[in-house]
N, C-alpha and C positions, 0 to 999 in steps of 0.2 A: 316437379317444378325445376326450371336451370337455372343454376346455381352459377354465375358468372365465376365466383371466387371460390371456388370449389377444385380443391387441390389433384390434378392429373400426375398419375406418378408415368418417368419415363419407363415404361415395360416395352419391351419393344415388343413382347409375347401379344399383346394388347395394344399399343402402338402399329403393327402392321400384320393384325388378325384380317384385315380385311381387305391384305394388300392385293388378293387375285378374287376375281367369283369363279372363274373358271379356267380349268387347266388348258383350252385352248387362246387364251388370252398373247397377243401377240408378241407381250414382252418376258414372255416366258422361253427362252429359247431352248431350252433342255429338258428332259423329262429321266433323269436319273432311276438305275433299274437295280437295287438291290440285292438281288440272288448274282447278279453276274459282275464279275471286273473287267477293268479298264486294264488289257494289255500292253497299251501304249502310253500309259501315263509316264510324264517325266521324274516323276519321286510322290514321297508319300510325307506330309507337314501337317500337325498339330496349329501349325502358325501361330504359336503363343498364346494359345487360348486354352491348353488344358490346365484345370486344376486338379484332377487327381485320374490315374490309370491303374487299375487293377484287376484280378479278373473274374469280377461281378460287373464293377459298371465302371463306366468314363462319364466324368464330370467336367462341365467345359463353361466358361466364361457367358456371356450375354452378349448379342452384337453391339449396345451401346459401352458395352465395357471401356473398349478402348481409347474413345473421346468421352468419358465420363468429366462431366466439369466444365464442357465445350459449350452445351446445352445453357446452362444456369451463369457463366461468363457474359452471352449474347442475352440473356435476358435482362441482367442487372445493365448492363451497356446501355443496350435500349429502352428499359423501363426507365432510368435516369435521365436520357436526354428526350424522350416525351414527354414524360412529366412534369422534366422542367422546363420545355418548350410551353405547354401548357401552364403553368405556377409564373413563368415569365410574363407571358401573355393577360394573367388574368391580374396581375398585378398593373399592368400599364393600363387597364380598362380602369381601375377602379383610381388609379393616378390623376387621370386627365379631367380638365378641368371644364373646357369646351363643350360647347355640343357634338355630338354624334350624329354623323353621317352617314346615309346608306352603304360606302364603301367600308365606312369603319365597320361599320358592324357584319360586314359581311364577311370580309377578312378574318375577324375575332371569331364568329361563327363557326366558320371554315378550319380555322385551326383549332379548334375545341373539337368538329368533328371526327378531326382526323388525329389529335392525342389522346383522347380519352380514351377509344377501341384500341388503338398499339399500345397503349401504357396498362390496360387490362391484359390485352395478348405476353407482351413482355414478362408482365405479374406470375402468372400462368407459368410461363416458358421460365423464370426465375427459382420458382419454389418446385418444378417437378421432379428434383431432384434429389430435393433436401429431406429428411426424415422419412423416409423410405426402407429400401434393402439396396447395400452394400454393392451388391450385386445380385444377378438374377440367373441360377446356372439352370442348365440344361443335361440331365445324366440318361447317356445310353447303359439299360442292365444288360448286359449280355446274355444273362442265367435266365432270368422269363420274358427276354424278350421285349422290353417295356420302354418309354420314354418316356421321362418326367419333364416336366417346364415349369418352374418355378417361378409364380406369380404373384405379383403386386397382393398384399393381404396377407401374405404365407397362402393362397391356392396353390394348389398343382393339379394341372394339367395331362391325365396319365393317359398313355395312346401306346397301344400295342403297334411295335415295330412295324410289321407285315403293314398294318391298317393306314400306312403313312405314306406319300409320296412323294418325292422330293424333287425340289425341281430346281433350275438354276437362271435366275434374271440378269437383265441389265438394266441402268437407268444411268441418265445424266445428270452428273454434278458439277456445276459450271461448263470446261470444253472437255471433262475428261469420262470416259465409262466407266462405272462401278457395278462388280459384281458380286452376287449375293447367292444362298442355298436357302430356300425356304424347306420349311417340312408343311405338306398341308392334308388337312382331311379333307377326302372325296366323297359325296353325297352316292347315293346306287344309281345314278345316272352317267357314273364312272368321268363327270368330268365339271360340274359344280362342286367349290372349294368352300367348306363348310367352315371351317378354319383351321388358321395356320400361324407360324412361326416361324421368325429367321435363324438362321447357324450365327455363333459370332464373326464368323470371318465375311467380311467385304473388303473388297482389293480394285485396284481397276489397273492391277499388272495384265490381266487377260483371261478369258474361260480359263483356261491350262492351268493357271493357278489354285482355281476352285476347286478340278477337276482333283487335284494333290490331296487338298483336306476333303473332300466329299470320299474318296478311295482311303481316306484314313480310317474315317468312322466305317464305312464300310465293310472293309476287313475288319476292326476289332468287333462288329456284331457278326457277322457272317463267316470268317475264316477260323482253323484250325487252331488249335492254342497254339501252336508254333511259333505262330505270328506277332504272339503277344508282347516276347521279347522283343520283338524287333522292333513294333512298335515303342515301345517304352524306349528303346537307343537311339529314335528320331526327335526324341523331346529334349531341348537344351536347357531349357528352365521350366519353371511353370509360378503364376503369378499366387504369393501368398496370401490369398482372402479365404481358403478354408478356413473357420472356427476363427479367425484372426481380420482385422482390418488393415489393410495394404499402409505403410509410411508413407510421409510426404516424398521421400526420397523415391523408392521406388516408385511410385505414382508417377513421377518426373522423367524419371528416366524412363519410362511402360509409355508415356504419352510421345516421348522423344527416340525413342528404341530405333535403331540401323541395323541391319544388317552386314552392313561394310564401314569402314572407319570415314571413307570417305562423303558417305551420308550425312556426318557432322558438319562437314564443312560446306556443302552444299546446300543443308538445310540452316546455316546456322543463321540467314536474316528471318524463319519462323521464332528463333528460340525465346525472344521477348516474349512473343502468344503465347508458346507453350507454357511457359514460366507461370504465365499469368494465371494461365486456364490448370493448372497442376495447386495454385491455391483454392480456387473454389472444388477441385476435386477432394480438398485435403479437408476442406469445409465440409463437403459431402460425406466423406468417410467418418469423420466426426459424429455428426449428428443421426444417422444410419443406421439401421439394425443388422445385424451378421444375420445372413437367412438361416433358418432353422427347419429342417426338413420333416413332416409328419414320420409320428414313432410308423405305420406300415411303411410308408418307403426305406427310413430305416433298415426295417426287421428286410425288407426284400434285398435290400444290397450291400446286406452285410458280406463283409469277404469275410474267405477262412483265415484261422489264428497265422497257419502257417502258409500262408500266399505266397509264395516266389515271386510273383510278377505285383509290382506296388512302384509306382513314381506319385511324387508330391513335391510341393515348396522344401519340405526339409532334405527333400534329397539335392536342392538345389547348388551348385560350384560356388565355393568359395570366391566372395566379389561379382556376385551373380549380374553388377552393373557393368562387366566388362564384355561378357558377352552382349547382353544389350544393347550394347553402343557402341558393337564391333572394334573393340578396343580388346582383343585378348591377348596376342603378342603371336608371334609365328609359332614358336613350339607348341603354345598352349592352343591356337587355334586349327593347327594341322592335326594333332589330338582329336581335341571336338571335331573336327571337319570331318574325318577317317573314318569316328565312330557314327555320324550321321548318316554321311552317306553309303556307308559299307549295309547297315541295318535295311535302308533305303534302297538299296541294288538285291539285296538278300528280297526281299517284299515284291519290289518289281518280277524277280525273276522268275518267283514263282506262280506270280497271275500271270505273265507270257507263258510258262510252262501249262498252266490250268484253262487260262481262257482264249491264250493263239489258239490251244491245239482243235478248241472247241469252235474257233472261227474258220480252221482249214478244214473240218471234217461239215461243218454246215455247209 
C-alpha cells in the first residue's frame, strides 16, 4: 500500500539504480575498460572523496556527500512556503463573510490543488536526509577483488569487480554539463543494466576530469603495488567521517572547498547559501548514524598489522582548512604542489610506458 509519508532516505546507490536500462542508452557516452589504462590521461585525483587508502581496500565518500544538506535546505524552503500558501488561503476562506462565488471557489480549489502535492513532495525532500547514515561509502578491496555499496538499512551491495562495468554520462544542470561514473550490472545480454551505482565525483569541468578519478580507482584495483604509494601522495586530505561524524566547521568549509584562493572571491556572493545549507548538514550529521560495515566485510578488508601503505583523516595537515580553501601560503603550497604532482607524473608515466607501448605495437 503507498505510503505518501513514508520516509525516502537519499541513497543515491537507490536514488539512481535505475538511472540506465541499457548500456547503449545515448547519454552514456563512455564505456570504461578496466584491464587497460589511459595513456593520455592528464593526472590521477582522488578529488576529495577518499576516506581511507590502503592496501586491501579504498573507501570513498557517496556522490551525494558533497551537497549533503542542499537536499533538506530546499525542502524545508519549500514545504514552508506551500504550506503556508495554503494555511494563508484556507484561513481567508473560513474569514469571509459573503457569499461565494464560482471564481472564488475556483481560485481556493486551485490553490489547494497545487499546495497540498508540493508541501507533501517538499515533506519527503525535507526529512530524506535526517536519521539516516552519515554517509554512504563505497569500498574497492583490491585483495578479492570485491565492491561494496553501502546502503540505506546497513545493506550492502557486494559485486565482484570483473562483473561491473563502468561507464561515464552527462546531464544538464541549468546551462552547464555535469559529469558522472556509474558502476552498473549487465544482464547476459551483455547490455541491459540490471543495476547500478554512481562514483562520488560529479564535476561539469569536462570528460578529462572524470577520466583522472575513474584512472585513480583503476590503477589502485588493477596495477602493481608500486603504485600504491603514489597513489596515497595524490591525496591532500581526506574528509573525517570514518568511525567519527564530520564538525560544523569542516562540513563548511567541504561544502565551500577551492582549489585556488581565488575561488573565494569569486564564489563569495554563494557563501550566504552555503552557510545556510552547512546548518542543516550539521543537523544531519547530528541526528545520523556513523555507517557500520557487516563483521564479513570487515573480516575481508582487513589490512595487515604492518601496512606501509595507509592514508586516513588523521594523517591529515595541520589546518587541514587551509588547504581547502586554497589558502596554504606559497612555501606550504609549493610543498603540497611538488609532492602531488611529482606522484601524479610518476603514475602517468608508467601507463605511457605500459599502455602507449601496447597502442604502437596494436
Amino acid at each position: 500500500m503507498f505510503n505518501p509519508f513514508k520516509r525516502l532516505p537519499a541513497d543515491p546507490s537507490k536514488q539512481f539504480d535505475k538511472m540506465f536500462l541499457f548500456l547503449s542508452d545515448k547519454r552514456i557516452s563512455r564505456i570504461y575498460s578496466q584491464k587497460t589504462g589511459d595513456p593520455d590521461v592528464k593526472g590521477i585525483s582522488g578529488f576529495d572523496s577518499v576516506v581511507r587508502l590502503n592496501s586491501t581496500y579504498l573507501e570513498l565518500v557517496d556522490r551525494n556527500y558533497r551537497w549533503r544538506g542542499g537536499w533538506t535546505l530546499a525542502g524545508v524552503i519549500f514545504f514552508c512556503l506551500s504550506l503556508g500558501l495554503f494555511c494563508y488561503n484556507s484561513i481567508g476562506v473560513m474569514q469571509v463573510r459573503e457569499g461565494y462565488n464560482f471564481g472564488f471557489w475556483f481560485g481556493t480549489i486551485l490553490i489547494w490543488a497545487i499546495t497540498l502535492p508540493v508541501s507533501l513532495l517538499t515533506y519527503r525532500m525535507m526529512i530524506s536526509e535526517l536519521f539516516f547514515s552519515t554517509y554512504y561509502p563505497i569500498r574497492f578491496n583490491r585483495k578479492n577483488r570485491m565492491v561494496y555499496v553501502y546502503q540505506s538499512g546497513g545493506e550492502v551491495l557486494s559485486v565482484p569487480w570483473q562483473d561491473l562495468r563502468f561507464v561515464l554520462s552527462s546531464g544538464k544542470i541549468f546551462t552547464s554539463t555535469e559529469w558522472t561514473i556509474f558502476g552498473c550490472l549487465i544482464a547476459e545480454d551483455g547490455d541491459t543494466v540490471t543495476q547500478g551505482f554512481p562514483l562520488p565525483v560529479n564535476l561539469n569541468l569536462g570528460a578529462e576530469s572524470l577520466d583522472m578519478f575513474w584512472e585513480f580507482i583503476r590503477c589502485y584495483m588493477e596495477e602493481r603495488d608500486e603504485y600504491l604509494p603514489d597513489l596515497v601522495d595524490t591525496i591532500p586530505w581526506c574528509p573525517p567521517v570514518e568511525k567519527q561524524k564530520e564538525g560544523w566547521l569542516f562540513g563548511l568549509f567541504y561544502l565551500y572547498k577551492q582549489y585556488v584562493w581565488q575561488g573565494l572571491i569569486f564564489n563569495l556572493p554563494l557563501f550566504p547559501l552555503v552557510f545556510l545549507i552547512s546548518i542543516t548538514r550539521r543537523l544531519i550529521m547530528a541526528t545520523s548514524k556513523i555507517p557500520v560495515w557487516p563483521a564479513e566485510v570487515v573480516v575481508a578488508c582487513q589490512p595487515a598489522a604492518d601496512d606501509p601503505v595507509n592514508k586516513g583523516a588523521e594523517h591529515n595537515p595541520p589546518q587541514v582548512w587551509r588547504p581547502m580553501l586554497g589558502l596554504q601560503g606559497k612555501a606550504r603550497y609549493a610543498q603540497s604542489f611538488a609532492r602531488e604532482r611529482g606522484a601524479m607524473d610518476r603514475i602517468v608515466s608508467r601507463l605511457k610506458e605500459k599502455y602507449g607501448r601496447q597502442e604502437k605495437t596494436g
